[in-house]
N, C-alpha and C positions, 0 to 999 in steps of 0.2 A: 504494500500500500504506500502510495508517494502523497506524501501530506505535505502544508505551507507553514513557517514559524514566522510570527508576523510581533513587533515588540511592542507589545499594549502601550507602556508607557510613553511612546512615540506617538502614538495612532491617538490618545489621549490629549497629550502635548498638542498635537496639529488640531485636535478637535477644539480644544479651548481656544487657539490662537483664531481661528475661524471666527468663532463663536464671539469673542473680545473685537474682531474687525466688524463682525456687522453690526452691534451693540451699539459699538463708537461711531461709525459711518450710516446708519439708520437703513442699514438694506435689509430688502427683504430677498436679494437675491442669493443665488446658489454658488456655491464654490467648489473646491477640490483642492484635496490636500493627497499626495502621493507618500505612501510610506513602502521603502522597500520591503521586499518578502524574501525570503530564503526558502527556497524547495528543498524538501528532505527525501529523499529517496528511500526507503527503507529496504531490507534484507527479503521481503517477500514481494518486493516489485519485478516482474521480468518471467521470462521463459520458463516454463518447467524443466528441472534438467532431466534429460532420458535418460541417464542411467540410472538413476535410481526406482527400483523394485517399485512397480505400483501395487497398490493395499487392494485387493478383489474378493 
């Protein structure tokens, strides 16, 4: 399973700063705030391997 590690405390951080500009500048419009993500790969992502004995 390949899953995404994404750091709260960033995504948090960018959401206040957001949140503090439209406060301050009275919009009501929409923004975007990009936080990097790291893909984790995990040990059960990928091909079955053939050799090994299947369970029947």
């Amino acid at each position: 399973m390949t899953t995404v590690r994404q750091d709260f405390g960033e995504v948090g951080r960018r959401c206040l700063e957001v949140l503090v500009r439209r406060i301050e500048l009275h919009s009501d419009g929409t923004g975007s705030a990009l936080v990097p993500a790291e893909r984790i790969v995990r040990a059960s992502t990928g091909r079955p391997d053939r050799r090994r004995k299947r369970l029947t």
